[in-house]
N, C-alpha and C positions, 0 to 999 in steps of 0.2 A: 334371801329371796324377797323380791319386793314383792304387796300386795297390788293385787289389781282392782283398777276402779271400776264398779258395777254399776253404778248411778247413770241414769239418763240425764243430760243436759238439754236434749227436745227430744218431744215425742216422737215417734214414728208416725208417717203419715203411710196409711196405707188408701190406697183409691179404689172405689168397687165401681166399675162401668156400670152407667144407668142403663140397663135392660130393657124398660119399660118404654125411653123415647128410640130404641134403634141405635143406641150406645155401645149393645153387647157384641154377641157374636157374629159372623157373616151367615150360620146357620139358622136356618128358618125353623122355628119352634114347632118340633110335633107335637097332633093332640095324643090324649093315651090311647085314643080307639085305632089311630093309622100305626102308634105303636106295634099297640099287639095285630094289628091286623098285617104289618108289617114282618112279624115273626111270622104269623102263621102263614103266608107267603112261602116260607119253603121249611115249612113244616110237613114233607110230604102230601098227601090228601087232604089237610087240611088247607090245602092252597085254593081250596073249591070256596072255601068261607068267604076270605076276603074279593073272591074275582064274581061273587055272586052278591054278594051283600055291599061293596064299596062301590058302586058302579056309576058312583056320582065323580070317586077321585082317579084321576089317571095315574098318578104316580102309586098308587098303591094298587090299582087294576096290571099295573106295565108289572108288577115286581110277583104278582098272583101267574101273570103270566109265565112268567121266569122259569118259575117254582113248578108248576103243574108238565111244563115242558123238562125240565129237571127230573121230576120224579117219573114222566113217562119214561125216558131214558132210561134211568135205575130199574123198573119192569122188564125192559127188554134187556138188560143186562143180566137183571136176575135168570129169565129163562132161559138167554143163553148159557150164563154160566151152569144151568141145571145141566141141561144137554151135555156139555160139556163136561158134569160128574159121572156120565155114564160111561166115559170111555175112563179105563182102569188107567193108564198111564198118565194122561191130562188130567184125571181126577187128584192126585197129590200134585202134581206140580199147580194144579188155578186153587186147591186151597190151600195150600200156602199165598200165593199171591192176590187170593181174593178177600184175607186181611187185611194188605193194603189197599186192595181197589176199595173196601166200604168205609178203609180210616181215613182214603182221599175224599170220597163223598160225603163223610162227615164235617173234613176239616174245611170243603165246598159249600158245604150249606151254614159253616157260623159265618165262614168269611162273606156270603151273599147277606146272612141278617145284620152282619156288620155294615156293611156296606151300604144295606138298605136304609138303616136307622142313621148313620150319618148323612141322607139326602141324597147319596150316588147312585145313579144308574149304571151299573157295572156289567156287562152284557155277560152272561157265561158263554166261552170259548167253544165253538163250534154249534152250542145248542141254542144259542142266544139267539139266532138269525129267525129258527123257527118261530120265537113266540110272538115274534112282528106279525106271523101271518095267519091268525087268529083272532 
């Protein structure tokens, strides 16, 4: 078995993109206040924070929007689906199915803070039209 040679003959150059002149990435640096103002966005009611207190930024006003038209939705979902418990036959068949409607509205609201903190405006899908017009 031959041994293998371990030894460096040149160093490795590794390069860190300068940051600081415009070197780094094409994404524009958030501060931590649009951050979390950006989660609470569609943190349910808490989307009142940022569309009240940010009202100097638009991209973080546009995404308070989003969110507050988001969770009206979920409200009227909810009392339909209450209505909906009252009738005996519908009542087992929407709660079974209404585990998935709140796993989809969960996995809707990481993917909107995802989306939010990488810089996209990503409209949500049929409700997204309304929070234009507010």
């Amino acid at each position: 078995m031959a041994d293998a040679d371990f030894s460096m003959k040149e160093p490795v150059k590794t390069e860190i993109p300068n940051q600081e002149g415009g070197g780094g990435s094409p994404e524009k640096k958030r501060e931590s206040e649009d951050v979390i103002f950006l989660i609470l966005a569609y943190l349910g009611i808490l989307a009142l924070i940022p569309f009240f207190v940010a009202k100097d930024n638009d991209y973080v006003r546009w995404h308070a929007k989003q969110g507050l038209v988001l969770i009206a939705f979920e409200i009227v979902l909810w009392i339909v689906l209450m209505i909906i418990g009252f009738i005996p036959i519908l009542n087992i068949i929407f709660a079974f199915l209404g585990l998935f409607i709140w796993l989809g509205i969960l996995v809707l609201h990481i993917f909107c803070i995802v989306k939010a903190l990488k810089g996209e405006r990503w409209v949500v899908p049929v409700l997204g039209k309304y929070a234009d017009k507010f």
